[in-house]
C-alpha positions as CSV (number, residue, x, y, z in Angstrom):
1,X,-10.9,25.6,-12.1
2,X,-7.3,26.0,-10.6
3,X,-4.4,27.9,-12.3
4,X,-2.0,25.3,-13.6
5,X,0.8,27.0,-12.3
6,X,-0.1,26.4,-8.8
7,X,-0.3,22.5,-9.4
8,X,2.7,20.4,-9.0
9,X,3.0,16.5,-10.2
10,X,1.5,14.0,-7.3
11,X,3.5,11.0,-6.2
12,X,2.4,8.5,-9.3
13,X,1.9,4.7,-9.6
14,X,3.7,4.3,-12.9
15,X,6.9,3.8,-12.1
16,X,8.1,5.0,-15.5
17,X,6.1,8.0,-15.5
18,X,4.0,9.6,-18.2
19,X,3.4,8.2,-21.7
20,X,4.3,11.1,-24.3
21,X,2.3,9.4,-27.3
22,X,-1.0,9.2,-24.6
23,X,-0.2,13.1,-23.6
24,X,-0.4,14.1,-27.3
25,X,-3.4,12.2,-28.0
26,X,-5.2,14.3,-25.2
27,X,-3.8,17.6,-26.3
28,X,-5.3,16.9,-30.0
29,X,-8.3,16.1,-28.8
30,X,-11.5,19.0,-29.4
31,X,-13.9,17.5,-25.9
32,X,-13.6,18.6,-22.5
33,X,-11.2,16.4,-20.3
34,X,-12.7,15.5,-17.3
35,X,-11.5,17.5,-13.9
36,X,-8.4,16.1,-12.1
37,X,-7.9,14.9,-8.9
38,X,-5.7,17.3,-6.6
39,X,-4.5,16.8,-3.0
40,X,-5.6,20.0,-1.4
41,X,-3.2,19.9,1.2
42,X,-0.1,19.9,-1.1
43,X,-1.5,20.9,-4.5
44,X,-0.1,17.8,-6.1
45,X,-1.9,16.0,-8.4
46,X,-3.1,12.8,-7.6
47,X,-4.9,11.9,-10.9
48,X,-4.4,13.3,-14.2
49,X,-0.9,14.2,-15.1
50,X,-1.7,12.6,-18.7
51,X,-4.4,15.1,-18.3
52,X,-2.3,18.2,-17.0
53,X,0.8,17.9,-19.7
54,X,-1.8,17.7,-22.3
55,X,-3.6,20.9,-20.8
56,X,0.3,22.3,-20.7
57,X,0.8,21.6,-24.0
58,X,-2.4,23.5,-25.5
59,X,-1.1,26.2,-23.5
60,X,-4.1,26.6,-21.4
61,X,-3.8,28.8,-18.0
62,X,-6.3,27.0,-15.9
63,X,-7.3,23.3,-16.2
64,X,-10.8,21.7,-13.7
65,X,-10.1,20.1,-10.8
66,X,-11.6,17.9,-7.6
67,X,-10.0,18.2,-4.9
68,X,-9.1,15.3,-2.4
69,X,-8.8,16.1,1.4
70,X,-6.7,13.4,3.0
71,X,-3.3,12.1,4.1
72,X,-1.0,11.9,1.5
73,X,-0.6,7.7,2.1
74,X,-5.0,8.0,1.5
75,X,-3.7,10.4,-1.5
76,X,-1.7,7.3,-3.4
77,X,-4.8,4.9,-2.6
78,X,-7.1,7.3,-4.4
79,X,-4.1,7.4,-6.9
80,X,-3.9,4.0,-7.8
81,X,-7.8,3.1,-7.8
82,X,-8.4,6.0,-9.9
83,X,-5.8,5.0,-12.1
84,X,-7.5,1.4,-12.2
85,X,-11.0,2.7,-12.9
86,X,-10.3,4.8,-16.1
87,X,-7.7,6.0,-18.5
88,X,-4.2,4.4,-18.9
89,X,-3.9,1.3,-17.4
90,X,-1.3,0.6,-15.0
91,X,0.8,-2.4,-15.6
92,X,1.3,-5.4,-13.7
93,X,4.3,-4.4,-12.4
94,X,2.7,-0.9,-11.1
95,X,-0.1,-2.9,-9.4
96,X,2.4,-5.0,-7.5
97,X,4.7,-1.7,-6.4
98,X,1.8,-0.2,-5.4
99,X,0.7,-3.5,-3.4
100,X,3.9,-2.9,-1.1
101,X,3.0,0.8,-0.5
102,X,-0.5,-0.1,0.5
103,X,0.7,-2.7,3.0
104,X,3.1,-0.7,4.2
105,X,1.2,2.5,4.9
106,X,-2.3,-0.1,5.8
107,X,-1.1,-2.7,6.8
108,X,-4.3,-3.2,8.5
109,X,-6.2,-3.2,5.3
110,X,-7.6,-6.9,4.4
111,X,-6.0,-8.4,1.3
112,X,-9.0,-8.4,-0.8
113,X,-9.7,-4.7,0.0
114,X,-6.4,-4.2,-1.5
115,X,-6.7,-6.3,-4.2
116,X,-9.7,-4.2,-5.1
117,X,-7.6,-1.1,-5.2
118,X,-5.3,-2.6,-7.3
119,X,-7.0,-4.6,-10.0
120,X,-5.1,-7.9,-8.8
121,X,-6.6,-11.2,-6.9
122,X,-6.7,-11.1,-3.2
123,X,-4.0,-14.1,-3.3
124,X,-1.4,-12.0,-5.2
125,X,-2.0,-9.4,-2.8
126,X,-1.1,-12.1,-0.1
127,X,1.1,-13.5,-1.6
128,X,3.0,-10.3,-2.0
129,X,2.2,-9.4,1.9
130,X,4.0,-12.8,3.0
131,X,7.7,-12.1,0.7
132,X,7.3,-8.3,2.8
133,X,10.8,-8.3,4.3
134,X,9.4,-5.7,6.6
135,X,7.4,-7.4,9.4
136,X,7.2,-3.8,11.0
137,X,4.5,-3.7,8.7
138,X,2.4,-6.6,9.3
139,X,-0.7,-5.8,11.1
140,X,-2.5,-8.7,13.9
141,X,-5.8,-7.1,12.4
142,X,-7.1,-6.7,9.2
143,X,-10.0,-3.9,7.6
144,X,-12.4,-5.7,5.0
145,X,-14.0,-4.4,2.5
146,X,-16.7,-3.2,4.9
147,X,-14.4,-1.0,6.9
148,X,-14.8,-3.3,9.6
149,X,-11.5,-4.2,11.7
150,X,-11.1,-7.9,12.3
151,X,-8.5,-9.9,14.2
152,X,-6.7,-12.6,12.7
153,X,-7.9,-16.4,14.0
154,X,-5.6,-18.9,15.8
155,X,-4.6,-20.7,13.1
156,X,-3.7,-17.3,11.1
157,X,-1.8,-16.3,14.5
158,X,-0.2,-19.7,14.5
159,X,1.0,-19.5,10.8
160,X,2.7,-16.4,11.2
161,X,4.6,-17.5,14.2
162,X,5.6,-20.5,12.7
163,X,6.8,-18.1,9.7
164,X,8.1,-15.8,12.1
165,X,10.3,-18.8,13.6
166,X,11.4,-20.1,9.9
167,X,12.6,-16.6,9.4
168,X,14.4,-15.4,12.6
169,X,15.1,-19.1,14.3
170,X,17.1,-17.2,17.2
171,X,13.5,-14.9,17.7
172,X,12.6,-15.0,21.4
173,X,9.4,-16.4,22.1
174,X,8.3,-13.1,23.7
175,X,9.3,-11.5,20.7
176,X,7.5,-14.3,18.2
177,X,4.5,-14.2,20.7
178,X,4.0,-10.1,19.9
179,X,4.7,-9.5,16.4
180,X,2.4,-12.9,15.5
181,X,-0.2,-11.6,17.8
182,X,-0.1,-14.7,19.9
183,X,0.1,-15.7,23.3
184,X,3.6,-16.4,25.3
185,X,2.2,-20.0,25.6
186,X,1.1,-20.2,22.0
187,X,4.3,-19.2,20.7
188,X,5.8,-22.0,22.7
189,X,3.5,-24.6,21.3
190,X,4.6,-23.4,17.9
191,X,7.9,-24.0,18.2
192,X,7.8,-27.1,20.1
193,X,5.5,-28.6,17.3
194,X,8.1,-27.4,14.4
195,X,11.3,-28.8,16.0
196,X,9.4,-32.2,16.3
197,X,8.8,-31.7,12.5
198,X,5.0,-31.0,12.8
199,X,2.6,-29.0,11.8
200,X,2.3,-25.3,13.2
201,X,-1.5,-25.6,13.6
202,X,-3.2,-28.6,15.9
203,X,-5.5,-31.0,14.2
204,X,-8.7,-29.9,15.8
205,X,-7.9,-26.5,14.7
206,X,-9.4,-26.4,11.0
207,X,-7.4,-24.1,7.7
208,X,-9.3,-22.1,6.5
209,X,-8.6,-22.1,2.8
210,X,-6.8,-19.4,0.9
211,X,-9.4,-18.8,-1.2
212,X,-10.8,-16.6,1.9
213,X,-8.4,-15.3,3.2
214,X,-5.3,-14.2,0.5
215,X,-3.3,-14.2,4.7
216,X,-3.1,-17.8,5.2
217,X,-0.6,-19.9,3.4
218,X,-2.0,-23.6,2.2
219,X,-1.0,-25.7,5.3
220,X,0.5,-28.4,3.3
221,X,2.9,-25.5,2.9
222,X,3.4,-24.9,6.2
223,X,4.3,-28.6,7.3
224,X,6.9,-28.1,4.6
225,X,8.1,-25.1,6.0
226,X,8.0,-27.1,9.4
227,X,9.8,-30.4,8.6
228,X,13.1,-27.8,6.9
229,X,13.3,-26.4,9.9
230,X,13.5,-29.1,11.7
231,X,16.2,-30.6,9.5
232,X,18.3,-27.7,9.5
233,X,19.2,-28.5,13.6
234,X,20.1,-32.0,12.7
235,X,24.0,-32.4,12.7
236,X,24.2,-35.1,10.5
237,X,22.6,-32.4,7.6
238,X,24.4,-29.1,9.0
239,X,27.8,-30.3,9.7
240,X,28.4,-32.7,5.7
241,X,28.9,-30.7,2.7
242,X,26.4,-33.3,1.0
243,X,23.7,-32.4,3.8
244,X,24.1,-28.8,3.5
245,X,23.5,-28.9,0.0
246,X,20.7,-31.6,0.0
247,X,18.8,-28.9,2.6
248,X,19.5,-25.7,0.5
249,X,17.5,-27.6,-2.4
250,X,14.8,-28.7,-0.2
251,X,14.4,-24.6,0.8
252,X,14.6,-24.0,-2.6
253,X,11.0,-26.4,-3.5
254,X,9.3,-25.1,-0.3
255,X,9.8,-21.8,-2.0
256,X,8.6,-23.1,-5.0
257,X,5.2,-23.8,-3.7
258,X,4.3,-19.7,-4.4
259,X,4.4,-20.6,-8.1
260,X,2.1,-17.5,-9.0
261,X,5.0,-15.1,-8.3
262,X,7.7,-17.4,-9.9
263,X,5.2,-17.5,-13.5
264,X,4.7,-14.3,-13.6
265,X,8.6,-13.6,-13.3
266,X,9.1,-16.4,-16.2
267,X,9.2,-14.5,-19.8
268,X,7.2,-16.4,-22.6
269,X,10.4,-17.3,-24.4
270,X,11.6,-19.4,-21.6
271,X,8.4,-21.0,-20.8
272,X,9.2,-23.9,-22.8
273,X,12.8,-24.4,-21.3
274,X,11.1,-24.3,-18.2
275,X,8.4,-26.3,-18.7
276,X,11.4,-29.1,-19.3
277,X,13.6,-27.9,-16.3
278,X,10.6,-28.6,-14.2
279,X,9.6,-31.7,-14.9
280,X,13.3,-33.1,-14.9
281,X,13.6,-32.1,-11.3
282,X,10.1,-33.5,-10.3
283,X,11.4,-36.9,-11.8
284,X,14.8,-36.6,-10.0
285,X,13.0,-35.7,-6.6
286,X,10.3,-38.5,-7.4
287,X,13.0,-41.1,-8.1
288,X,14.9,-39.7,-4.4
289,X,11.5,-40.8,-2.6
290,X,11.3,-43.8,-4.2
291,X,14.8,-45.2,-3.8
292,X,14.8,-43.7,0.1
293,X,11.2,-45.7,0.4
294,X,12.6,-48.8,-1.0
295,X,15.9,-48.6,1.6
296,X,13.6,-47.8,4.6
297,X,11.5,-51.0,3.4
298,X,14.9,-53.2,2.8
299,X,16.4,-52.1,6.3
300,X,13.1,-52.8,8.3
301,X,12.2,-56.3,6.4
């Protein structure tokens, strides 16, 4: 037992706080709550504020605890998995904030480790990973479920120098090489293959697919990614109005091809005007590939 005056609230996943109508529930309630779940470093409570302003408002002195010894980044872990396993759930929207704390405090930790914390699939939890904006945060090794440390393949290196490149064009090589976890020579390779419009990752150098590892991006993808590049360092695209625009549409469906994150952003009430939006620019694009097929077949007959 701990005197509740000597508890103070914990850095919480719900990003709106605590629910008043769940706190009054509690208080009503005649059984035991189970203990809560205090950092014993700061006194701050890492699960069970529901739990505590219930106890508050029954005016009880002293409420059970357990008490966590950690660091306070290991603290908001235990948070967010206990707040998974029992009681209120989090919402969608929690799960995915707390997503960018994880990576950013273990960035080490393997997406489906992550994923387990949080209640979502490991290739939410990559595909969240890959939008980071912070690459001071993106690890060259990853921590499975196991707790073993692996490091990331060649083709995983490759990838992320050939996002790395996408991103930053102007990136050293030496710059690309560290932060992707590659070699110097590697690097090179990458870029040389992406300004010729091909793919990142040789041909004797297999995918593996997404579904085991929630790192690497569909290679299909990355091509895409690629060929853009490539097309943004041609003048006859950069330097027409037409050209600039045609390439800032093609960015725009390479993007596209994360369609988990763009669903999940879509409200129900606009699905059905979206459903139609989509499928109108399919058919445009569709109808682009066929007439520039038919003019490349009419200029070499």
């Amino acid at each position: 037992m701990a005197p509740i005056e000597e508890l103070f609230p914990g850095d919480s996943p719900r990003l709106d706080g605590e629910d008043g109508e769940h706190v009054r529930i509690l208080a009503e309630t005649q059984d035991a709550l189970p203990p809560i779940v205090v950092h014993r470093t700061t006194m701050r409570v890492i699960d069970g504020m529901h739990r505590l302003r219930a106890a508050i408002a029954r005016g009880d002195r002293e409420i059970a605890v357990e008490y966590f010894h950690g660091t306070t980044a290991d603290a908001f872990i235990r948070s967010v998995h206990d707040n998974i396993a029992h009681g209120l759930p989090l919402s969608r929207t929690d799960r995915e904030a707390a997503v960018k704390r994880i990576i950013q405090s273990h960035a080490d930790l393997s997406d489906r480790a992550i994923a387990r914390i949080v209640g979502l699939s490991p290739p939410t939890v990559g595909a969240i990973r890959r939008c980071s904006s912070d690459r001071t945060f993106q690890s060259n090794t990853r921590i499975g479920q196991d707790g073993r440390r692996r490091p990331l393949g060649a083709v995983e290196g490759r990838l992320r120098a050939s996002q790395i490149i996408s991103d930053r064009p102007n990136t050293s090589l030496r710059e690309v090489a560290r932060e992707a976890g590659v070699s110097l020579g590697t690097a090179q390779d990458v870029r040389k293959r992406m300004n010729r419009g091909e793919s990142p990752v040789p041909t004797n150098l297999p995918v593996p697919p997404q579904s085991r590892s929630g790192l690497v991006p569909d290679a299909r993808q990355r091509n895409i990614s690629a060929t853009i590049h490539t097309l943004r360092r041609d003048p006859s695209l950069r330097f027409s109005e037409v050209g600039r625009a045609l390439l800032q549409w093609l960015g725009v469906s390479a993007v596209l091809n994360e369609r988990e994150q763009f669903m999940n952003a879509i409200p129900e009430y606009c699905a059905d005007i979206m459903v139609e939006l989509a499928r109108s620019c399919a058919e445009a694009w569709t109808q682009l590939g066929n007439d520039l097929e038919q003019r490349s077949q009419e200029n070499t007959a």
